[in-house]
C-alpha atoms as a printed R data frame, in Angstrom:
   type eleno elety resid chain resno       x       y       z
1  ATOM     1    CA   UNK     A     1 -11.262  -5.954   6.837
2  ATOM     2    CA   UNK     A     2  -9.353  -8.691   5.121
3  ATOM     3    CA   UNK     A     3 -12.636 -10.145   4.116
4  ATOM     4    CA   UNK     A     4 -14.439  -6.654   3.142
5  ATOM     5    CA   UNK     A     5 -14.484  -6.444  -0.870
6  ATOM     6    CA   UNK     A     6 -15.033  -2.893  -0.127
7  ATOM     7    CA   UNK     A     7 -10.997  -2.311   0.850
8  ATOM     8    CA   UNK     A     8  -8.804  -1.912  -1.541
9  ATOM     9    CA   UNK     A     9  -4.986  -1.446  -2.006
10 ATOM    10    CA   UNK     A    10  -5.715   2.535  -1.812
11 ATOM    11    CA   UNK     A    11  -7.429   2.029   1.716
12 ATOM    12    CA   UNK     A    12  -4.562  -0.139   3.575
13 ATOM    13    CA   UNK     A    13  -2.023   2.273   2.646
14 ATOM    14    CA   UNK     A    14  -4.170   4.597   3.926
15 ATOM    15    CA   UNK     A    15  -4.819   2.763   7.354
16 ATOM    16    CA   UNK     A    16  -1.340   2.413   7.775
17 ATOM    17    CA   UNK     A    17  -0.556   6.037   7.315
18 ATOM    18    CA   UNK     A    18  -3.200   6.821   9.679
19 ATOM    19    CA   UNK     A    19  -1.563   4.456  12.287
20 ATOM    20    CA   UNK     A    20   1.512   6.245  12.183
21 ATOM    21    CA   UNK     A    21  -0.119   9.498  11.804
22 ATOM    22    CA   UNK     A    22  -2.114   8.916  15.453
23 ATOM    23    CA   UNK     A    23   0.233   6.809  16.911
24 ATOM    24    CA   UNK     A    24   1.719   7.701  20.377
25 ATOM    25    CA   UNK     A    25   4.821   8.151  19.039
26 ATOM    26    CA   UNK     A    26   7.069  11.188  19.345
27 ATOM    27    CA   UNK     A    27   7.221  13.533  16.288
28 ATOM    28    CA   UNK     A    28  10.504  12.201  15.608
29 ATOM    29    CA   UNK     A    29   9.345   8.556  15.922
30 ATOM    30    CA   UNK     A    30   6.796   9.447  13.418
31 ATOM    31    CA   UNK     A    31   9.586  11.363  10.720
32 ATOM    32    CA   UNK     A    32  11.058   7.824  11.032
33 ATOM    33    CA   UNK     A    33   8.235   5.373  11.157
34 ATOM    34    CA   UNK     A    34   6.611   7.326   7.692
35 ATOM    35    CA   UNK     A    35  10.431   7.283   6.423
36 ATOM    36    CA   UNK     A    36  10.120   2.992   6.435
37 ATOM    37    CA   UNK     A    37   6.902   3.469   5.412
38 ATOM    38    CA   UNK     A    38   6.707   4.949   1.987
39 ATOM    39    CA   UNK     A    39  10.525   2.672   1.080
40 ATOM    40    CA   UNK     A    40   9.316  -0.539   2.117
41 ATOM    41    CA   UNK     A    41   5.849   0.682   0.006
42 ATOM    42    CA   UNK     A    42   7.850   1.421  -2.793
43 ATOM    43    CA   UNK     A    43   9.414  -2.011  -2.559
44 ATOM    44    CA   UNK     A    44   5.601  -3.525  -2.305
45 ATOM    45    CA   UNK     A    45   4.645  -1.818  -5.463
46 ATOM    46    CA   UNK     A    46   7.831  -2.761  -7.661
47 ATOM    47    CA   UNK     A    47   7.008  -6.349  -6.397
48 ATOM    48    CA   UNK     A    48   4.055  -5.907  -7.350
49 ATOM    49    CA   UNK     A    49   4.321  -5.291 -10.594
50 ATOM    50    CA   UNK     A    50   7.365  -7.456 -10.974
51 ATOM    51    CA   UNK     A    51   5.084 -10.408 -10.369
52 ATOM    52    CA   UNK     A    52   1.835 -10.163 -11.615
53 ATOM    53    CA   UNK     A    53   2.025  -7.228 -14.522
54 ATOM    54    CA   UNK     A    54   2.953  -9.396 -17.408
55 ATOM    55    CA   UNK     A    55  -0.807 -10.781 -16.131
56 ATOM    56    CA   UNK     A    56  -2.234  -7.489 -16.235
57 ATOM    57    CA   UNK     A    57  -0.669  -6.796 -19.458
58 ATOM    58    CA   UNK     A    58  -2.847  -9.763 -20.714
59 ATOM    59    CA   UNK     A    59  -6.417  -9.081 -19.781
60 ATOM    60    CA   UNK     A    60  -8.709  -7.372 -21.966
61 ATOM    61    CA   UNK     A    61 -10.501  -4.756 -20.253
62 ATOM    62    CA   UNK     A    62 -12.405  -3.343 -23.127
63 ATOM    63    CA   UNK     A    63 -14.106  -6.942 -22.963
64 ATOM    64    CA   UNK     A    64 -16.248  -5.761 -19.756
Protein backbone atom coordinates (compact mmCIF):
# COMPACT_ATOMS: atom_id res chain seq x y z
CA UNK A 1 0.00 0.00 0.00
CA UNK A 2 2.89 2.29 0.68
CA UNK A 3 3.81 1.95 -2.92
CA UNK A 4 0.06 2.19 -4.41
CA UNK A 5 -0.35 5.88 -5.95
CA UNK A 6 -3.91 5.01 -5.63
CA UNK A 7 -3.86 5.66 -1.49
CA UNK A 8 -4.06 8.71 -0.34
CA UNK A 9 -4.01 10.61 3.04
CA UNK A 10 -8.04 10.19 3.04
CA UNK A 11 -7.60 6.27 2.74
CA UNK A 12 -4.96 5.63 5.74
CA UNK A 13 -7.04 7.48 8.07
CA UNK A 14 -9.57 5.50 6.94
CA UNK A 15 -7.68 2.07 7.38
CA UNK A 16 -6.82 3.01 10.66
CA UNK A 17 -10.32 3.77 11.75
CA UNK A 18 -11.35 0.58 10.35
CA UNK A 19 -8.65 -1.22 12.48
CA UNK A 20 -9.99 0.07 15.52
CA UNK A 21 -13.45 -0.18 14.37
CA UNK A 22 -12.98 -4.32 13.85
CA UNK A 23 -10.49 -4.78 16.23
CA UNK A 24 -10.99 -7.41 19.04
CA UNK A 25 -11.07 -4.98 21.43
CA UNK A 26 -13.74 -4.37 24.05
CA UNK A 27 -16.18 -1.47 23.38
CA UNK A 28 -14.44 0.40 25.92
CA UNK A 29 -10.98 -0.36 24.43
CA UNK A 30 -12.35 0.98 21.29
CA UNK A 31 -13.98 4.56 23.09
CA UNK A 32 -10.26 4.81 24.03
CA UNK A 33 -8.23 3.59 21.13
CA UNK A 34 -10.56 6.18 18.62
CA UNK A 35 -10.04 8.82 21.62
CA UNK A 36 -5.84 8.65 20.70
CA UNK A 37 -6.82 8.36 17.44
CA UNK A 38 -8.48 11.46 16.18
CA UNK A 39 -5.73 13.75 18.98
CA UNK A 40 -2.68 12.30 17.79
CA UNK A 41 -4.48 12.93 14.01
CA UNK A 42 -5.07 16.29 14.88
CA UNK A 43 -1.44 16.64 15.88
CA UNK A 44 -0.47 14.93 12.27
CA UNK A 45 -2.45 17.50 10.46
CA UNK A 46 -1.18 20.74 12.39
CA UNK A 47 2.32 19.23 11.58
CA UNK A 48 1.42 18.98 8.59
CA UNK A 49 0.68 22.08 7.69
CA UNK A 50 3.24 23.58 10.00
CA UNK A 51 5.86 22.12 7.70
CA UNK A 52 5.10 22.03 4.30
CA UNK A 53 2.08 24.81 3.81
CA UNK A 54 4.21 27.81 3.23
CA UNK A 55 5.11 25.18 0.08
CA UNK A 56 1.65 24.76 -0.77
CA UNK A 57 1.03 28.34 -0.46
CA UNK A 58 3.59 28.64 -3.37
CA UNK A 59 2.46 26.41 -6.17
CA UNK A 60 0.33 27.57 -8.84
CA UNK A 61 -2.42 25.32 -9.43
CA UNK A 62 -4.23 27.25 -12.05
CA UNK A 63 -0.90 26.42 -14.08
CA UNK A 64 -2.22 22.65 -14.64
Amino acid sequence: MVGSTSMNLHGWKQLALWSIEYSCLTDAEKETAFQIFRTDWEKFCKWIIDEFGAFADALDVNSQ
